[in-house]
ROVEXMAR-850157 format. One record per atom (N, C-alpha, C): x, y, z. Coordinates in steps of 0.001 Angstrom, whole numbers, padded with zeros to 6 digits, always signed. Atoms other than C-alpha are relative to their C-alpha. Example, Ala and Ser with C-alpha at 12.3 -4.5 7.8 and 13.67 -1.06 7.14 Angstrom:
<atoms>
+000890-001190+000000+012300-004500+007800+000900+001200+000000-000820-001190-000060+013670-001060+007140-000770+001090+000730
</atoms>
This chain:
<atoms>
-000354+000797-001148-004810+000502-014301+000030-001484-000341-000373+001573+000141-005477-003111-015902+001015-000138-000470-001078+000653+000139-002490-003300-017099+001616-000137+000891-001269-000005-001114-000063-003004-013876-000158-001701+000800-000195+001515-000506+001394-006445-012659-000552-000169+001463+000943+000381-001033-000150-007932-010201+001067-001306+001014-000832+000722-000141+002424-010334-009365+000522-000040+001580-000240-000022-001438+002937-009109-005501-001079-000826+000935+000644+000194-000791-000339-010320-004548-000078-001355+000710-000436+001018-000824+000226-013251-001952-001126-001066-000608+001059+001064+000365-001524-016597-002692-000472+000180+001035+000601-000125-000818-004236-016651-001017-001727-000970-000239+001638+000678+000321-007786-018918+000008-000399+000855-000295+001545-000225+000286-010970-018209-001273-000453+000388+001169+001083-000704-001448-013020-015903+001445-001507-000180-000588+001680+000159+000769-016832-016588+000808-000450+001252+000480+001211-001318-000660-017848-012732+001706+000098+000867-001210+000665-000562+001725-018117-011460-002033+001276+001477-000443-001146-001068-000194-014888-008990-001586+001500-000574-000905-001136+000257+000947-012476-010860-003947+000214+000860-001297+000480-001143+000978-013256-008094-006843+000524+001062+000622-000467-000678-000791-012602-006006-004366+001537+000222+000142-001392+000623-000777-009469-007257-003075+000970+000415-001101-000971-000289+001833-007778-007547-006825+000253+001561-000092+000186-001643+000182-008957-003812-007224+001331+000971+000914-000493-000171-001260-007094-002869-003707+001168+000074-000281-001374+000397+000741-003943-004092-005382+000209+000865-000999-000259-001487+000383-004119-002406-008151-000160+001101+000190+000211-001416-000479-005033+000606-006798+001389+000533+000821-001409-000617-000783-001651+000225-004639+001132-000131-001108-001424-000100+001152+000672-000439-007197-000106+001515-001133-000167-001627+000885-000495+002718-009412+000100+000968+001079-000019-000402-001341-000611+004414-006096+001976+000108-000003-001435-000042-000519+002957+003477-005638+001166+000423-001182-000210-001190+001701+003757+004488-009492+000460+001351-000183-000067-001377-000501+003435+007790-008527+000264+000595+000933-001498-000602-001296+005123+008030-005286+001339+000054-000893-001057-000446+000538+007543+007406-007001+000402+000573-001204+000292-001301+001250+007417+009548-010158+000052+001138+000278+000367-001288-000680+006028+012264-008490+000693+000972+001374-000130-000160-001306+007190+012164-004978+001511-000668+000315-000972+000167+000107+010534+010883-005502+000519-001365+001431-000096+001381-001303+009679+007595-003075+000824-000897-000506-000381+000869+000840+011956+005280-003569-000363-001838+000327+000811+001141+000067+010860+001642-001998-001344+000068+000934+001300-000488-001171+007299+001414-000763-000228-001908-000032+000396+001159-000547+006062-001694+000840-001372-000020+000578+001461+000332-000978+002618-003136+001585-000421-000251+000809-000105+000617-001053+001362-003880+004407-001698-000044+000684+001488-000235-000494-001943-004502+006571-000858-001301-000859+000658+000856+000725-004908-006405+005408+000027-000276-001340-000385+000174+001083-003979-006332+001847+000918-001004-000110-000989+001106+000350-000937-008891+002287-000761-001470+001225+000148+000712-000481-003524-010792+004232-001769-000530-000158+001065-000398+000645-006787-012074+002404-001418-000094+001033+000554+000199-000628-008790-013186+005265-000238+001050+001043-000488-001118-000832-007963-009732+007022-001290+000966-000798+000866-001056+000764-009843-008049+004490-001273+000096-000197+001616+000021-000277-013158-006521+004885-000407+001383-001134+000777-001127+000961-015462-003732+002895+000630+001206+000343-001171-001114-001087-013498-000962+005416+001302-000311-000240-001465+000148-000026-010051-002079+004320+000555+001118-000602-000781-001253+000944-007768+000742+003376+001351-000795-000445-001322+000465+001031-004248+000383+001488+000593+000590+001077-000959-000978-000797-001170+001034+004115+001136-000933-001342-001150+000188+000235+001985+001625+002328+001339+000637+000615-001581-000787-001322+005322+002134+004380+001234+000609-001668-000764-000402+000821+007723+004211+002458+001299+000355+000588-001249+000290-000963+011349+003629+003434+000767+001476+000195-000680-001442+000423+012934+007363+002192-001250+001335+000342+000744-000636-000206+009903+008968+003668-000396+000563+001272+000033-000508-001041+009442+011462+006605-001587+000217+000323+001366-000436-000210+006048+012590+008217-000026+001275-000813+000051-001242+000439+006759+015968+006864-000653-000240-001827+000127+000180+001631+007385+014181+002998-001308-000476+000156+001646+001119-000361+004006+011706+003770-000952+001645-000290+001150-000875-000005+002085+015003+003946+000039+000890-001184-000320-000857+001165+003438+017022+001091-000547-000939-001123+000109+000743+001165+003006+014012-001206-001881-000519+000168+001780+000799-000090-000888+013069+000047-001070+000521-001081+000855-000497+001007-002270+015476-002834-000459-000897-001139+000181+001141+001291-001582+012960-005826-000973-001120+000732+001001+001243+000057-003555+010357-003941-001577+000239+000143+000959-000483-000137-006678+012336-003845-001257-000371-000910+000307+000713+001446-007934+010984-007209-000439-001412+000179-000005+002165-000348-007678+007328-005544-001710-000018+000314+000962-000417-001035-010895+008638-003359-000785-001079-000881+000232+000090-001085-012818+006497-002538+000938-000736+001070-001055+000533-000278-009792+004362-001761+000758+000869+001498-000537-000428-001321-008647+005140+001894+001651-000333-000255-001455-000004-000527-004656+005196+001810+000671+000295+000568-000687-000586-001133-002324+005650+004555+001335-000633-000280-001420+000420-000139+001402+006011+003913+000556+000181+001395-000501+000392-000828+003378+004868+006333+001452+000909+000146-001590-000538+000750+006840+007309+006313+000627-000460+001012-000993+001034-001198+009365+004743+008154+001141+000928+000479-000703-001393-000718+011897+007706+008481+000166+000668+001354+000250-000673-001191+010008+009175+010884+000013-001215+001660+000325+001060-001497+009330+005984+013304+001385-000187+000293-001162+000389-001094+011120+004788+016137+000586-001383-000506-000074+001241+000527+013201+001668+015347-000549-001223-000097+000749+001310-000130+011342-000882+016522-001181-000005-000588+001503+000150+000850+008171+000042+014944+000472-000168-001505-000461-000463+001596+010107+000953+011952+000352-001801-000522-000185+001769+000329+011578-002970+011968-001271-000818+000024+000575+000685-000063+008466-004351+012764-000482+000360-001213+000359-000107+001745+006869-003050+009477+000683-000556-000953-000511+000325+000846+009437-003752+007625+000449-001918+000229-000029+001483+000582+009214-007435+008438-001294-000744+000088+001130+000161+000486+005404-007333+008017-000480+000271-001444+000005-000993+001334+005615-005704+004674+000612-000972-000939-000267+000725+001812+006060-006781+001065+000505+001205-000948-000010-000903+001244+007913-004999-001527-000618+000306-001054+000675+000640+001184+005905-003793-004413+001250+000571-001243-000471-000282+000862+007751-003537-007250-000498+000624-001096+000723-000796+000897+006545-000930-009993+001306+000641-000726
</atoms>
């Protein structure tokens, strides 16, 4: 995992609550995460979203949401095996497919591409 770019993660202040270690981790954990959606699971763009693209958001309880644009509720559930491994890492894909438009737009202009 140290060697996946890191390059999505937003500039961001300094939080004084000891979770910056954390935070870094969080990241990578979504980008190999998102590695293997698409490898595996044949995802093709996934996007970040949630307290991760926001550093002051982020607490000890933060999970990873990633929205996946080519992804249904049906695919989201077939593909949740590979992330099992992440554990303790809470992840929740997002499959934009399935949402209604407006939720589906609002993600997608809360969201960050990751590139992998």
């Amino acid at each position: 995992m140290d060697g996946l770019p890191l390059k999505n993660i937003p500039d961001h202040e300094d939080v004084n609550d000891n979770l910056e270690k954390k935070f870094v981790e969080a990241w990578r954990v979504a980008f190999e995460v998102a590695s293997i959606l698409k490898r595996e699971c044949s995802a093709e763009e996934i996007r970040i979203t949630g307290s991760l693209l926001h550093r002051e958001r982020f607490h000890e309880n933060s999970d990873i949401d990633l929205a996946v644009t080519n992804f249904t509720m049906a695919k989201s559930f077939d593909c949740m095996d590979v992330l099992e491994k992440f554990n303790p890492w809470k992840i929740d894909i997002i499959p934009l497919q399935s949402l209604i438009p407006e939720k589906r737009d609002l993600i997608l202009q809360r969201s960050v591409a990751l590139e992998v």
